[in-house]
C-alpha positions in Angstrom: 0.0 0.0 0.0 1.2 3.5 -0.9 1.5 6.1 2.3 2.3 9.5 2.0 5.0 10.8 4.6 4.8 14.9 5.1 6.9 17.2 7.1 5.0 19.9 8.6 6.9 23.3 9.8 4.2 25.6 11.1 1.3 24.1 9.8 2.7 24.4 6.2 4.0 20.7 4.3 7.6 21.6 3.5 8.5 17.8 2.3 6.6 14.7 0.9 7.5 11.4 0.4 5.2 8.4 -1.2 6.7 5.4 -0.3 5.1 1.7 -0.9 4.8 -0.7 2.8 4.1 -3.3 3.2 2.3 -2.7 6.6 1.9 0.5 8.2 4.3 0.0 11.5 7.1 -0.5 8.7 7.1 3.1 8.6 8.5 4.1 11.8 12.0 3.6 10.1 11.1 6.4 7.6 9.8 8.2 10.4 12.8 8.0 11.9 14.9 8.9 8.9 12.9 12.3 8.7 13.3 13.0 12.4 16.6 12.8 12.3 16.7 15.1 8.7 14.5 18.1 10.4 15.8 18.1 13.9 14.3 20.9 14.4 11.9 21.6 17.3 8.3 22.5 15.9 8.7 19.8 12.9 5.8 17.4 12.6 5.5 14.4 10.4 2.2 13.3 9.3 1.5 10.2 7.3 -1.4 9.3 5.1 -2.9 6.3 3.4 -4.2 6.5 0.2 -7.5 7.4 0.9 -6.2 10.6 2.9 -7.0 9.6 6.4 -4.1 10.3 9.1 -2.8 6.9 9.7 0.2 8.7 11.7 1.1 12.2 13.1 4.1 13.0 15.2 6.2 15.2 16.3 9.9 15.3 16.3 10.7 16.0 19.8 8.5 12.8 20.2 10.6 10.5 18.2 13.2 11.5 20.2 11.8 11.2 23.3 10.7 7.9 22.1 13.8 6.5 21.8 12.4 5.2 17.9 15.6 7.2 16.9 17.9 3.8 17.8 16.2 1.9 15.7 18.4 0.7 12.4 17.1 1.4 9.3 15.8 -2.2 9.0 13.3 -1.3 11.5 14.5 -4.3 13.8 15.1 -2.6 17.2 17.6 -5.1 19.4 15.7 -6.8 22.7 17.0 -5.7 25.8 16.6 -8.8 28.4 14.2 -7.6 30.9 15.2 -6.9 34.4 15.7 -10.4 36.5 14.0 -10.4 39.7 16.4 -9.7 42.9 17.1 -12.7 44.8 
């Protein structure tokens, strides 16, 4: 399916991107790609299917925040082992 990734800047699109997924969480790495592109505090990305409905809006201080900014490009984020119980 096609989505449309756009970088917002005060409301106004200042970037778009169609890109063909597969599934619609593959698009965090794009996502993060773009975050990383327009660091920029006040920079949104918004992401549409191909009807037009907002499958996706973020900002980029959330991405951040979110930690989605370690994940490679493949989108395959490591697993961290969880915390073992103290004895």
């Amino acid at each position: 399916m096609l989505y449309h990734f756009e970088v917002l800047k005060d409301g106004s699109v200042i970037l778009t991107q169609t890109i063909h997924l597969a599934h619609i969480r593959f698009a965090w790495p794009a996502i993060n790609r773009l975050a990383m592109r327009f660091r920029d505090r006040g920079h949104k990305i918004r992401v549409k299917d191909q009807a037009g409905g907002i499958v996706i809006l973020t900002g980029v201080t959330a991405v951040e925040a979110s930690g989605l900014m370690d994940i490679p490009a493949d989108g395959e984020a490591s697993r961290a082992e969880p915390n073992p119980a103290p004895p």
